[in-house]
The first five atom37 places (N, CA, C, CB, O) and aatype in JSON, in Angstrom:
{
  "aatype": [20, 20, 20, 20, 20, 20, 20, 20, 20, 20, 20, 20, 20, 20, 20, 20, 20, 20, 20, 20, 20, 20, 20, 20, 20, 20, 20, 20, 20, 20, 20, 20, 20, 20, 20, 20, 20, 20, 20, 20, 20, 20, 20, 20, 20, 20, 20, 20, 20, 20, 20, 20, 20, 20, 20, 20, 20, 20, 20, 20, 20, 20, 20, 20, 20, 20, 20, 20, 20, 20, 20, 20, 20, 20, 20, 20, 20, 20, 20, 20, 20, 20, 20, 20, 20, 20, 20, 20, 20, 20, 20, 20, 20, 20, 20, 20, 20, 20, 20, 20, 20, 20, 20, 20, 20, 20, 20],
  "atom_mask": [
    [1, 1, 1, 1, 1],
    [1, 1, 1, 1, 1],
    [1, 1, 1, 1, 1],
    [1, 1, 1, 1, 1],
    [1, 1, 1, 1, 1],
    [1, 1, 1, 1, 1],
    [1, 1, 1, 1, 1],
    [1, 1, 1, 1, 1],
    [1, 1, 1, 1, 1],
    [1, 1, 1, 1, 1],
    [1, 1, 1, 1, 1],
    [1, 1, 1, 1, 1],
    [1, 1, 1, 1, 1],
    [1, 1, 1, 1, 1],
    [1, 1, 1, 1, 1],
    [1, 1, 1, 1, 1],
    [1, 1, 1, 1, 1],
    [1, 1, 1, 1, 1],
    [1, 1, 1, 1, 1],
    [1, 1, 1, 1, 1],
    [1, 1, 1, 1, 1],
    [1, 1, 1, 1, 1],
    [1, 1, 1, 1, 1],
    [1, 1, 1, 1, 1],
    [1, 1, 1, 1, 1],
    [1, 1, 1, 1, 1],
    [1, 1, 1, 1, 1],
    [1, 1, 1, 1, 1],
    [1, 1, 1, 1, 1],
    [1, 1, 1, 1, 1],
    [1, 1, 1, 1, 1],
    [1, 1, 1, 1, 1],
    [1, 1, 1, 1, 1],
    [1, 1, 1, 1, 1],
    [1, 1, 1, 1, 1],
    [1, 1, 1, 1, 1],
    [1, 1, 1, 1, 1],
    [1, 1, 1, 1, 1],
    [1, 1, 1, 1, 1],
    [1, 1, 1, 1, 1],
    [1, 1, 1, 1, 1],
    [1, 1, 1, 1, 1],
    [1, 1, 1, 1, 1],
    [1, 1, 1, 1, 1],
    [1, 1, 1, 1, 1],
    [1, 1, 1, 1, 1],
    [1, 1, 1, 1, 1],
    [1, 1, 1, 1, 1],
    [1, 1, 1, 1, 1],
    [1, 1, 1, 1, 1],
    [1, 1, 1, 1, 1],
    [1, 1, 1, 1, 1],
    [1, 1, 1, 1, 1],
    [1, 1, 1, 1, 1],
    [1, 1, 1, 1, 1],
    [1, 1, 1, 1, 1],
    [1, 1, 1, 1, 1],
    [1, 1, 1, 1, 1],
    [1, 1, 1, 1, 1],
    [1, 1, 1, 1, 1],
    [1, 1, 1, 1, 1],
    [1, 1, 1, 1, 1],
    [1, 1, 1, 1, 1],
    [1, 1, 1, 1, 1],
    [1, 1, 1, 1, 1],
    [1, 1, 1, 1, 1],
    [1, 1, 1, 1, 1],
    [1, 1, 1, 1, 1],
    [1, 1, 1, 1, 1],
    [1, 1, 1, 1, 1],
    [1, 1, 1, 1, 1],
    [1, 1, 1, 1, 1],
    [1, 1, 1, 1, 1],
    [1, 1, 1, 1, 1],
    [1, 1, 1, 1, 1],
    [1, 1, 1, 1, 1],
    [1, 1, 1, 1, 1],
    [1, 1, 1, 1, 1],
    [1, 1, 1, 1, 1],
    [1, 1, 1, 1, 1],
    [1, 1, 1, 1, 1],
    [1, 1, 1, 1, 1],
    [1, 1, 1, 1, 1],
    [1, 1, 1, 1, 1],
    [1, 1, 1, 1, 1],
    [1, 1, 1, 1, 1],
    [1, 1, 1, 1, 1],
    [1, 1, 1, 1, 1],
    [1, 1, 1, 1, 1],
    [1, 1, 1, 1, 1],
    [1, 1, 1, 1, 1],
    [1, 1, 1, 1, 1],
    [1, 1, 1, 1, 1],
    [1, 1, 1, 1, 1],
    [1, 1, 1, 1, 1],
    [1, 1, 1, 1, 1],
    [1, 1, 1, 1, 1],
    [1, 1, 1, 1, 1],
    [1, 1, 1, 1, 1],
    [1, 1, 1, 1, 1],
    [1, 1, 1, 1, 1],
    [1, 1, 1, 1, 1],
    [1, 1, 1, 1, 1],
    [1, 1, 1, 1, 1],
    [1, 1, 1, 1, 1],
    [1, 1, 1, 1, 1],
    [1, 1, 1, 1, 1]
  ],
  "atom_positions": [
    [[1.1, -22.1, -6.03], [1.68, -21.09, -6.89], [2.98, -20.6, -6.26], [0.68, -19.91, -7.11], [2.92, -20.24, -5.08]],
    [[4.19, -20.55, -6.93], [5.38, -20.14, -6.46], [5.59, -18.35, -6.26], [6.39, -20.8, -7.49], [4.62, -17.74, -6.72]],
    [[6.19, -17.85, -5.93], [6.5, -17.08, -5.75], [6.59, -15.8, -7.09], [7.36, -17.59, -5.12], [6.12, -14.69, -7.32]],
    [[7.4, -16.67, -7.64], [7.55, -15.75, -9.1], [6.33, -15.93, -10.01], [8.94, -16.25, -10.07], [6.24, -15.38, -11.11]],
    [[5.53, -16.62, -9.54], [3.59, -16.66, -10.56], [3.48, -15.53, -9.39], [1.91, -18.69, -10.49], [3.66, -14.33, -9.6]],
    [[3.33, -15.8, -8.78], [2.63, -14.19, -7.31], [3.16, -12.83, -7.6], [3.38, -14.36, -5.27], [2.57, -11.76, -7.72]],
    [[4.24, -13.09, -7.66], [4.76, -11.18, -8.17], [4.56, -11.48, -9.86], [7.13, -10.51, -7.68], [4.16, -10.39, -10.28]],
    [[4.61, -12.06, -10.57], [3.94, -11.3, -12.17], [2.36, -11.17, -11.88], [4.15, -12.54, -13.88], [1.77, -10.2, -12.36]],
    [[1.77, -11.96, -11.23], [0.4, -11.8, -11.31], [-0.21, -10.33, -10.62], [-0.17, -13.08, -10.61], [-1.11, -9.6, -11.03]],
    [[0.76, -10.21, -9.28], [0.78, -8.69, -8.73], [1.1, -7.24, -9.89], [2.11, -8.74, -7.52], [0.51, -6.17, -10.06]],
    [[2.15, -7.77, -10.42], [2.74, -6.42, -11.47], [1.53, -6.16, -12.42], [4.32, -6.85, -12.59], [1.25, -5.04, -12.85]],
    [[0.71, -7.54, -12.79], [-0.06, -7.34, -13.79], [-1.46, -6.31, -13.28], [-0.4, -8.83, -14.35], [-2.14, -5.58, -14.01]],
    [[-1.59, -6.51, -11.9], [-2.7, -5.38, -11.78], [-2.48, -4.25, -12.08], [-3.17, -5.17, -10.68], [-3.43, -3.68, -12.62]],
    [[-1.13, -3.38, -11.86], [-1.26, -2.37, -12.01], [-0.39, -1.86, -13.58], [-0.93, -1.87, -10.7], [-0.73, -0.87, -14.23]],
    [[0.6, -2.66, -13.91], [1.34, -2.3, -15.07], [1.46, -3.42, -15.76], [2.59, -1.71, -14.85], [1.54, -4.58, -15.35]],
    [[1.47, -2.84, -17.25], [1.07, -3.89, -18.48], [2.76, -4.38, -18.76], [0.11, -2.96, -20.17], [3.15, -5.37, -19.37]],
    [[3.28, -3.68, -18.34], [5.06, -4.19, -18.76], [6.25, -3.74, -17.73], [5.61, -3.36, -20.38], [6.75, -2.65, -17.49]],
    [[6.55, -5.37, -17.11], [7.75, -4.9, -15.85], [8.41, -4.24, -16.29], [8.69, -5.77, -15.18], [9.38, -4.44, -15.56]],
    [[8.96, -3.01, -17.46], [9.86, -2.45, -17.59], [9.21, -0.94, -16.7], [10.33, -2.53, -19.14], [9.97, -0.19, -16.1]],
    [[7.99, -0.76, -16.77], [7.35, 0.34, -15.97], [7.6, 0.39, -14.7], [6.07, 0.35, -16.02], [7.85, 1.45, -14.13]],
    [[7.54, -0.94, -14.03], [7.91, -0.92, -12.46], [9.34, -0.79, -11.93], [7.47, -2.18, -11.88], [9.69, -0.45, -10.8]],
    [[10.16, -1.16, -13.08], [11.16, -0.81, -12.96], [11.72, 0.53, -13.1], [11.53, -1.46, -13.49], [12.42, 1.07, -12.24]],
    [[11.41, 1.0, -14.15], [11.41, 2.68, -14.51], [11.03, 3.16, -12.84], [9.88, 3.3, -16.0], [11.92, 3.63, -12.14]],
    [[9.76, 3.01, -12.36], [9.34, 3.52, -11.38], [9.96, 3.39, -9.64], [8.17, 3.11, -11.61], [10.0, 4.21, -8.72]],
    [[10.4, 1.92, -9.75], [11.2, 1.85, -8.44], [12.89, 2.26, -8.95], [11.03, 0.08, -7.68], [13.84, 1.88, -8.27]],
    [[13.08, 3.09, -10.25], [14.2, 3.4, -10.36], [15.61, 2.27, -10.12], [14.11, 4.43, -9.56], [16.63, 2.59, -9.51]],
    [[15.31, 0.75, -10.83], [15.84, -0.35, -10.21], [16.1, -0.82, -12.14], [14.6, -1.42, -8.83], [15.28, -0.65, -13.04]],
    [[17.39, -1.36, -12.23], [17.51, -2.0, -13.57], [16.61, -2.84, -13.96], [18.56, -2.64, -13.72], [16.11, -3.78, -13.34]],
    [[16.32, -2.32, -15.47], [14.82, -4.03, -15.25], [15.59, -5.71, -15.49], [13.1, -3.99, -17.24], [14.94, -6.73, -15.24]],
    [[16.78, -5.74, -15.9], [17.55, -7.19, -15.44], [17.26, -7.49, -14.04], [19.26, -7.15, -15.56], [16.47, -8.42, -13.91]],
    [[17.71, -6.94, -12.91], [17.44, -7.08, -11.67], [15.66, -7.69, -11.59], [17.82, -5.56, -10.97], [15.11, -8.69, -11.15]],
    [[15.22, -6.4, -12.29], [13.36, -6.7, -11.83], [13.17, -7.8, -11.97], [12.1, -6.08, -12.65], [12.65, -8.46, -11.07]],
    [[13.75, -8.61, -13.83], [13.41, -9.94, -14.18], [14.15, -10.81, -13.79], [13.3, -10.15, -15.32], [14.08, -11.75, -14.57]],
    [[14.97, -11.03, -12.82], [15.8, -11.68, -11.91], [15.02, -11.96, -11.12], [16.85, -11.11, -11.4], [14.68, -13.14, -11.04]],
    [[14.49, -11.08, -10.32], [13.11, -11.2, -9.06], [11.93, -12.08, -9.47], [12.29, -9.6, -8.75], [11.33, -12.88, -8.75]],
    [[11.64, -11.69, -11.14], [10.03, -12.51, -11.44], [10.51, -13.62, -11.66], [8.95, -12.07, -12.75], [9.62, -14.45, -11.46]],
    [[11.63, -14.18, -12.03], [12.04, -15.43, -12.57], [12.49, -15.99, -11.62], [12.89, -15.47, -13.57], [13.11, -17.04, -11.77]],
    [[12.26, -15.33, -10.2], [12.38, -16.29, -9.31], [13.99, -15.95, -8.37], [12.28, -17.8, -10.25], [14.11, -16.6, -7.34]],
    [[14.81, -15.25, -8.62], [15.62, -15.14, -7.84], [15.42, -14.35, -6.8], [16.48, -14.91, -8.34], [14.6, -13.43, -6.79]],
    [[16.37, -14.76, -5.58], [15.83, -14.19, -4.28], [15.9, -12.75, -4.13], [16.53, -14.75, -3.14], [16.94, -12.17, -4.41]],
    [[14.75, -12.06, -3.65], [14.82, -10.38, -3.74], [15.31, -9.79, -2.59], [13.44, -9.69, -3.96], [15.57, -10.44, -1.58]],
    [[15.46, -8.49, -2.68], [16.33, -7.77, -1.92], [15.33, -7.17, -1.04], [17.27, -6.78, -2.69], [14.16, -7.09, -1.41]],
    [[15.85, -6.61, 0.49], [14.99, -6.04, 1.12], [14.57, -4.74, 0.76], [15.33, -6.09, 2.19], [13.46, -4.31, 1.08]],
    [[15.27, -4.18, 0.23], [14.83, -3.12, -0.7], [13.4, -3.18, -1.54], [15.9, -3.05, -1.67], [12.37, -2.5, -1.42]],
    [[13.79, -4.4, -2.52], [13.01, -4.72, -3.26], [11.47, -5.04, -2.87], [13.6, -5.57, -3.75], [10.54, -4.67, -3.58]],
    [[11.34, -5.66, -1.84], [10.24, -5.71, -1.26], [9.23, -4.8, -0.26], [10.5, -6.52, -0.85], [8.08, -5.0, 0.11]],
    [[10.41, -3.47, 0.07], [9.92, -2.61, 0.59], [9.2, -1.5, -0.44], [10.89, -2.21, 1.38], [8.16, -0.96, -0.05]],
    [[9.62, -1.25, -1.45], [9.04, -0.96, -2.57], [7.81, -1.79, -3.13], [10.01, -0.97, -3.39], [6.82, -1.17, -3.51]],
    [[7.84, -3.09, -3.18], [6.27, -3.39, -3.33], [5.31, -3.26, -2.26], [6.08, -4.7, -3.7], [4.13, -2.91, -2.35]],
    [[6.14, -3.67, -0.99], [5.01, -2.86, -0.29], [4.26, -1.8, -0.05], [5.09, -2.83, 0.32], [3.15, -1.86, 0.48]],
    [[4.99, -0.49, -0.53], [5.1, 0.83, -0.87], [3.86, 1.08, -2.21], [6.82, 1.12, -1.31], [2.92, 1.87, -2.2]],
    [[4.21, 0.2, -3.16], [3.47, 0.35, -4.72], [2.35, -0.49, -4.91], [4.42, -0.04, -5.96], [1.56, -0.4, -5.85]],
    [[2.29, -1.65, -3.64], [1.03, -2.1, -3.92], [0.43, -2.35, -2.28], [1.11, -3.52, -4.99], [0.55, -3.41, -1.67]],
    [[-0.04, -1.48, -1.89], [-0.47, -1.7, -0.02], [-1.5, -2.55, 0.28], [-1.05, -0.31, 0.81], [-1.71, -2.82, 1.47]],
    [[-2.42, -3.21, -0.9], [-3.39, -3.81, -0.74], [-2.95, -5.87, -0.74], [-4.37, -3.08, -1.98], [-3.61, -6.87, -0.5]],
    [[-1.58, -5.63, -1.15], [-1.19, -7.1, -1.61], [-0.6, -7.59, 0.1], [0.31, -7.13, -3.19], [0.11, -6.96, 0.88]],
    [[-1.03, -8.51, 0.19], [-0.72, -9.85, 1.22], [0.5, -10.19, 1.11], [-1.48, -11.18, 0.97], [0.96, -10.74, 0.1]],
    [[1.31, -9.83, 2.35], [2.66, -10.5, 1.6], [2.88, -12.34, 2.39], [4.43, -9.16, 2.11], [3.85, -13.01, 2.02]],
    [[2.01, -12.85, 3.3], [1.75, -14.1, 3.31], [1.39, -14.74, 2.08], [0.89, -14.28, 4.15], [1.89, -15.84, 1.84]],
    [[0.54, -14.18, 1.22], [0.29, -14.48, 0.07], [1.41, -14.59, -0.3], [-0.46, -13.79, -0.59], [2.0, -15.66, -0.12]],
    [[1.95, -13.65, -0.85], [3.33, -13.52, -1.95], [4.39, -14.16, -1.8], [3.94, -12.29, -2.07], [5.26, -14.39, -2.63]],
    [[4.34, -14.49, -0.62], [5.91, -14.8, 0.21], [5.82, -16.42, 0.24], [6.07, -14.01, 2.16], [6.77, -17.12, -0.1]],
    [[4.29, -17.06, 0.8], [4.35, -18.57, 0.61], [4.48, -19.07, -0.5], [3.38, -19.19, 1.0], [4.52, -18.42, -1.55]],
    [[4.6, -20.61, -0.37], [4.25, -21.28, -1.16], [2.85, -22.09, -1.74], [4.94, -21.75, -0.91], [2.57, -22.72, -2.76]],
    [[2.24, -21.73, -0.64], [0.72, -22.27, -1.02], [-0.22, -21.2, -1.64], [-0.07, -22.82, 0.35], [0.21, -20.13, -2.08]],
    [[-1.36, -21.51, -1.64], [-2.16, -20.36, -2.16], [-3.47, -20.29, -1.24], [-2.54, -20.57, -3.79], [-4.18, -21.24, -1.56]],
    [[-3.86, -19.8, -0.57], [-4.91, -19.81, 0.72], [-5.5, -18.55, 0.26], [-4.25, -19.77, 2.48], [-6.72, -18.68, 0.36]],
    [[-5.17, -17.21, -0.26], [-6.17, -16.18, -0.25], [-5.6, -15.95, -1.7], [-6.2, -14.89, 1.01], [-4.79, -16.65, -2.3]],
    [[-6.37, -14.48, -2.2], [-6.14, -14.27, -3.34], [-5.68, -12.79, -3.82], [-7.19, -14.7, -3.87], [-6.06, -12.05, -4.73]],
    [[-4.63, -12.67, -2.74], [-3.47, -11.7, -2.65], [-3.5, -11.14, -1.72], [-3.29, -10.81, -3.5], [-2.64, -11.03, -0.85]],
    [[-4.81, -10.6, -1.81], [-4.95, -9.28, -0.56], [-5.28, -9.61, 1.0], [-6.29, -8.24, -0.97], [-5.84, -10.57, 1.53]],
    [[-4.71, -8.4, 1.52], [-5.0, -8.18, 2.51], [-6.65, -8.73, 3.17], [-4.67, -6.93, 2.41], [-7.66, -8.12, 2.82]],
    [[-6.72, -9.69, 3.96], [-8.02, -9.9, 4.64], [-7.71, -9.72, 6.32], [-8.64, -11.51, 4.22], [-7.15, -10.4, 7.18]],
    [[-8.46, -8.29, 6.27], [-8.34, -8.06, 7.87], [-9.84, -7.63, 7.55], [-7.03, -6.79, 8.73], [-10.41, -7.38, 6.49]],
    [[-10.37, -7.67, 9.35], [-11.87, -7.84, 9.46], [-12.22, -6.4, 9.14], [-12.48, -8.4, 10.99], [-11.33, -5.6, 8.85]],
    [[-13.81, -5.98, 9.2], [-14.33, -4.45, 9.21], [-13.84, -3.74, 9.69], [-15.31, -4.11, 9.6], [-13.55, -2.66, 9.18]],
    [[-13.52, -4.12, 11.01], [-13.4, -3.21, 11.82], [-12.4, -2.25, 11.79], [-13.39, -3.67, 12.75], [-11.2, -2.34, 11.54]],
    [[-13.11, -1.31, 12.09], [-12.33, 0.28, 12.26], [-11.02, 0.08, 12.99], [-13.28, 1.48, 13.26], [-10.82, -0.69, 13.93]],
    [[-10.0, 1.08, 12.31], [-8.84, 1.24, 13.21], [-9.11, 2.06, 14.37], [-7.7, 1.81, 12.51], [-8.81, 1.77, 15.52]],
    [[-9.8, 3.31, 13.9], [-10.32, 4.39, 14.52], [-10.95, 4.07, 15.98], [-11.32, 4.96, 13.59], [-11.89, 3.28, 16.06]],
    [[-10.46, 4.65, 17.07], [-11.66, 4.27, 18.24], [-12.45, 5.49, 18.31], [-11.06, 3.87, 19.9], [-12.18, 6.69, 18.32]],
    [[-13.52, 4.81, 18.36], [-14.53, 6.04, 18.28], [-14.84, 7.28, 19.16], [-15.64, 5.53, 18.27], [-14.73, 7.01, 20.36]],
    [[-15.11, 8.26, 18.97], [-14.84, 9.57, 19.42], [-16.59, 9.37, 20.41], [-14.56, 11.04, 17.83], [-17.67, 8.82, 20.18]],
    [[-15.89, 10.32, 21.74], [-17.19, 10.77, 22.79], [-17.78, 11.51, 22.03], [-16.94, 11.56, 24.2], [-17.46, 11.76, 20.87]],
    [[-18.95, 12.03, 22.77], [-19.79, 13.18, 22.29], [-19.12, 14.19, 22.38], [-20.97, 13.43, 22.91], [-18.93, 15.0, 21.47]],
    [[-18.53, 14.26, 23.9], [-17.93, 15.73, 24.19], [-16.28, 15.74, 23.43], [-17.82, 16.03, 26.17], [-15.63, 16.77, 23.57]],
    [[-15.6, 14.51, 22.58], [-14.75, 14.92, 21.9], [-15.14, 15.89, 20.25], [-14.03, 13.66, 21.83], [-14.86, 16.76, 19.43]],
    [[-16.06, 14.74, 20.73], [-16.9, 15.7, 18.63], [-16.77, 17.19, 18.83], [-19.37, 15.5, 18.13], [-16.01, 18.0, 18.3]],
    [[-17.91, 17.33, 19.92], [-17.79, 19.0, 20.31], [-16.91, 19.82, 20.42], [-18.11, 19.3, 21.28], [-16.88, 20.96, 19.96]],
    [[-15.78, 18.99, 21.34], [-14.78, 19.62, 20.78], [-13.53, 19.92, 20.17], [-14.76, 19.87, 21.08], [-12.51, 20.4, 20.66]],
    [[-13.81, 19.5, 18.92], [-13.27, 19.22, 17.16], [-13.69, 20.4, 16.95], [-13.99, 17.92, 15.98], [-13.06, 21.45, 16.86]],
    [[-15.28, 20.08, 16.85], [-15.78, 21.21, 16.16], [-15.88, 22.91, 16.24], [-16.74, 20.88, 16.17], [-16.0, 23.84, 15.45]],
    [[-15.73, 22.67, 17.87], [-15.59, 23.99, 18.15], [-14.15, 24.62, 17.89], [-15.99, 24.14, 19.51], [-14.09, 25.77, 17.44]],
    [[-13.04, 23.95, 18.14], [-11.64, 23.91, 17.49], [-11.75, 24.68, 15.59], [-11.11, 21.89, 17.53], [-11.44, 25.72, 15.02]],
    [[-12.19, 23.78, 15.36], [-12.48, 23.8, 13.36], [-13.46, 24.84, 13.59], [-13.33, 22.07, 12.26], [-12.74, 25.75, 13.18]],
    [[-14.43, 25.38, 13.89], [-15.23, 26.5, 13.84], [-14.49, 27.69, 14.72], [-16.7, 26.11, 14.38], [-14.87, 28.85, 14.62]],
    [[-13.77, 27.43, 15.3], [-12.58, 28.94, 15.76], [-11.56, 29.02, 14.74], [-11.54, 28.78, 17.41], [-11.09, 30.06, 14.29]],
    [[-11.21, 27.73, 14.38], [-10.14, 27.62, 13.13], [-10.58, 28.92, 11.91], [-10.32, 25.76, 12.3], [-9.93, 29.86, 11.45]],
    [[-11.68, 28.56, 11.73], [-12.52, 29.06, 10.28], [-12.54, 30.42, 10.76], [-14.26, 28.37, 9.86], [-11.64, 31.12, 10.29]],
    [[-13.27, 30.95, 11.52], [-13.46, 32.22, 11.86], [-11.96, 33.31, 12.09], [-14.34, 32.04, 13.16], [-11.93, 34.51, 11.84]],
    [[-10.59, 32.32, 12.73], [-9.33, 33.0, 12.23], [-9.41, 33.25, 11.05], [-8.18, 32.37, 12.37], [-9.3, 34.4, 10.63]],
    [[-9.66, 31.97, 10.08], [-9.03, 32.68, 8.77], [-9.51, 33.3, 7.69], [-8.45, 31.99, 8.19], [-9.0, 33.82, 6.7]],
    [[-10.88, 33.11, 8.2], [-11.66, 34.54, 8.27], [-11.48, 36.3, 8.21], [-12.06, 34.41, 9.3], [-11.4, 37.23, 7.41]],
    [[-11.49, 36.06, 9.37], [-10.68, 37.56, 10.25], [-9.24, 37.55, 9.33], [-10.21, 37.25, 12.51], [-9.29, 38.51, 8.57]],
    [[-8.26, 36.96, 9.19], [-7.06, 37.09, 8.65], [-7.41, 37.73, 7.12], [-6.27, 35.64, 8.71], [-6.56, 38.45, 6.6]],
    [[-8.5, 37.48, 6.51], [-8.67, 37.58, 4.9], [-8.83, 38.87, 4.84], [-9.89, 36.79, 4.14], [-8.12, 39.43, 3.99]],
    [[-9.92, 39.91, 5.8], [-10.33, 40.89, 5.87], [-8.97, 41.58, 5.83], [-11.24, 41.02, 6.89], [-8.91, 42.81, 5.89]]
  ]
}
């Protein structure tokens, strides 16, 4: 699948007519249909889909082959590293002094 089947097939998840995405990235829609029909896009242009669609693969979009089926495939795993006991504790005690300021402030 070329490039310009990958971005109409992308636009189509979220909007029924490239004149919307255009309206929305505030970009002429000649330009937009310049891009789907295959002419080379601007870095602009692509920073905005990355922006409007965060779930799309841009290995996907960008090759010429077809290996996944747009999206992003990264494993389970958490970005997050997981918190000690004694960090939980103290969150909470933080957020439970938090509360009780604004508390006291309401009175």
């Amino acid at each position: 699948m070329e490039f310009k089947e990958k971005l109409q097939q992308l636009i189509k998840t979220k909007y029924s007519k490239n004149k919307d995405l255009s309206d929305k990235f505030g970009m002429n829609y000649t330009q937009l249909s310049q891009y789907v029909n295959g002419k080379k896009i601007s870095i602009d242009f692509l920073y905005n889909i990355i922006e409007e669609f965060p779930d799309a693969d841009l290995n996907w979009l960008l090759r010429d082959d077809d290996l996944s089926n747009g999206l992003v495939h990264e494993g389970e795993t958490p970005y997050k590293i997981p918190l000690t006991k004694e960090q939980i504790v103290d969150k909470m005690e933080k957020l439970v002094a938090d509360l009780k300021n604004q508390m006291n402030n309401k009175d």
